[in-house]
N, C-alpha and C positions, 0 to 999 in steps of 0.2 A: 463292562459296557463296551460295544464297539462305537470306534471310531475316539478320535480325541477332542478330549471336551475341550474347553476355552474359558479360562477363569476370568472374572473380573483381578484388575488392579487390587484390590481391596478386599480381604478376606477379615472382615470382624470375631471374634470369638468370644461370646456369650459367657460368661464362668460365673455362676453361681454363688460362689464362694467372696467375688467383691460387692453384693446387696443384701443389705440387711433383712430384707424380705421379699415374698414374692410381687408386692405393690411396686416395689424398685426397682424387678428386674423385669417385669413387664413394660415397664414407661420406659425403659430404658433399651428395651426391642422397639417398642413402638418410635421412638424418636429415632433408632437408625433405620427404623422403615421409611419413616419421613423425611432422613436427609436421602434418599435414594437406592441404598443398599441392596443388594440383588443374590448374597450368600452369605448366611451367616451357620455358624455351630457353636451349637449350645453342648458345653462342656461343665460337668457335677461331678468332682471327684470325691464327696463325701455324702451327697446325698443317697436314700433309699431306692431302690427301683421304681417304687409305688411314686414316690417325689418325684423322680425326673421323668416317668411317665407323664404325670398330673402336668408339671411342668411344657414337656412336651406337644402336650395335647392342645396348649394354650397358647404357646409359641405358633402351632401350625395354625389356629384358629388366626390369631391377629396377623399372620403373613398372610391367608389365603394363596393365592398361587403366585403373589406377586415375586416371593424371595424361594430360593433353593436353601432350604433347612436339613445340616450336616448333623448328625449325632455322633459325639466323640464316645469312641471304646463302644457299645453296646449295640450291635446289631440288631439285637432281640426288639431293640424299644423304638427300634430306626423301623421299623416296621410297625408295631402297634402303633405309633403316631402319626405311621404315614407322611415319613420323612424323606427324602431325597437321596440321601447318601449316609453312610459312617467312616469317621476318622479312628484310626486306631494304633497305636504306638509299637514299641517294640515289645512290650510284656502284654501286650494283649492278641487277640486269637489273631494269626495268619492273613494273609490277604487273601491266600485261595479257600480258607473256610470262612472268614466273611461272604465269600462272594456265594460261595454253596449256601448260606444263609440267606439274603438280600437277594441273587439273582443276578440278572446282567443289564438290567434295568436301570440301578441305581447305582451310583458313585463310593466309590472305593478311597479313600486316599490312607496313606500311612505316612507316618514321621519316620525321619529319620537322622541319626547326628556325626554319621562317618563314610568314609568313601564304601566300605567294606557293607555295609547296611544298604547304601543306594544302590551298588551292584546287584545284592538281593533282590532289590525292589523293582529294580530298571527287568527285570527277568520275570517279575510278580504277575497278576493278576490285579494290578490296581490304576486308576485312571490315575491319578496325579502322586507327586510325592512331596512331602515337607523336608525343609534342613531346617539345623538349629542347634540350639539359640545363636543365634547371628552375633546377637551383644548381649551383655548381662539382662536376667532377666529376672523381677520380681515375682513374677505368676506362678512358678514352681520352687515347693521346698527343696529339693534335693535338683536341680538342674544339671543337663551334662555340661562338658566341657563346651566353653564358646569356640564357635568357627570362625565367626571373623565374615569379610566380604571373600577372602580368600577362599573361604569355605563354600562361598556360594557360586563362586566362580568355577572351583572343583565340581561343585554337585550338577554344574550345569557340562562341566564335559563330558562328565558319566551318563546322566541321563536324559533322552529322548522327550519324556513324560512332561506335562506341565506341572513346575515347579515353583511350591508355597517355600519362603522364606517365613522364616518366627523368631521371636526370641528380641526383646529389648527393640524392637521397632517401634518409632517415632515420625510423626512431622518434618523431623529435622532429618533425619538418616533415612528415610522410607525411598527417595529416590535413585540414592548410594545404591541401594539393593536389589533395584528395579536395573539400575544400569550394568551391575556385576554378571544377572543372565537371570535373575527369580521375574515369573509370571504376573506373582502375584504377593505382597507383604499380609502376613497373618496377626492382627492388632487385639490387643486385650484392654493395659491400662493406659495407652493414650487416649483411647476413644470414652475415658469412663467421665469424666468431666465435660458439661455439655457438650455432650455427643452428638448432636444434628450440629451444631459448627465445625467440630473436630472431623467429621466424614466430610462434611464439603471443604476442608480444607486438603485432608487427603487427597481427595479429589483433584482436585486443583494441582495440588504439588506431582503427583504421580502421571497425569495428564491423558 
């Protein structure tokens, strides 16, 4: 994409894998549409393609244009959904053959969890970059090593890009993070407990 985007404070992350069903994880987009929310990604690391299509498709229905809708890992379906952007990690495809897939139109971002990784990235072809996990974090089996605020403070000498902080972000820490040099905190299981108060509190606290 040219030119650099401008994230919101508050980057929500959708994950599949904390509702028991699809009735749950609809109400549960739908109420951080309610408190305000303006980007979220819907992230399935065990669901089927056909799933997180389906999924997909429902997501973008109930945002209509209000929210910018990220697909983690899967360009292919960031496309069929007519989604906004895809997020995608270290094991998964490149940032410059995402972008050969998706275009220059839509939003690029990647994770990443070391100095050595952002310098790749700061050189990439992608609009924003994630560090992480900041603090322990329950949302991944296998999680890399924690960076700390220190980490974040690093990723922000390295790169230019707008930078998502992740990993063990809270209410209580989210502002720590925000003043280290991140853009933007990327939230999972804070926001899972009523979540239209938990986003206005964010709100609030982040400012």
């Amino acid at each position: 994409m040219t030119g650099e985007i401008t994230l919101p404070r508050l980057y929500p992350i959708l994950d599949a894998s904390c509702f028991a069903d699809d009735r749950a994880l609809f109400h549960f987009a739908e109420e951080l549409l309610a408190a305000g929310v303006i980007l979220l990604q819907y992230r399935n690391k065990q669901g089927s393609a056909r799933q997180m299509l389906s999924h997909a498709r429902e997501l973008r229905r109930i945002a209509g244009n209000r929210v910018r809708l990220i697909m983690n890992d899967r360009a292919d379906l960031c496309l069929a959904a007519d989604f906004d952007g895809v997020h995608v990690g270290q094991d998964d495809l490149a940032p410059e053959a995402v972008r050969r897939i998706v275009g220059n139109r839509l939003w690029v971002g990647v994770s990443t969890h070391n100095p050595e990784q952002l310098r790749e990235v700061e050189q990439a072809d992608a609009d924003y970059v994630a560090i992480g996990p900041v603090f322990v974090t329950s949302s991944k089996a296998n999680p890399d090593p924690v960076v700390g605020l220190d980490g974040v403070r690093s990723a922000r000498s390295i790169t230019r890009k707008p930078l998502v902080a992740i990993g063990g972000i809270t209410r209580a820490n989210a502002r720590s993070v925000i003043d280290a040099g991140a853009d933007s905190v990327a939230v999972i299981s804070d926001l899972l407990r009523d979540p239209r108060h938990a986003v206005e509190e964010f709100h609030r606290v982040l400012g």
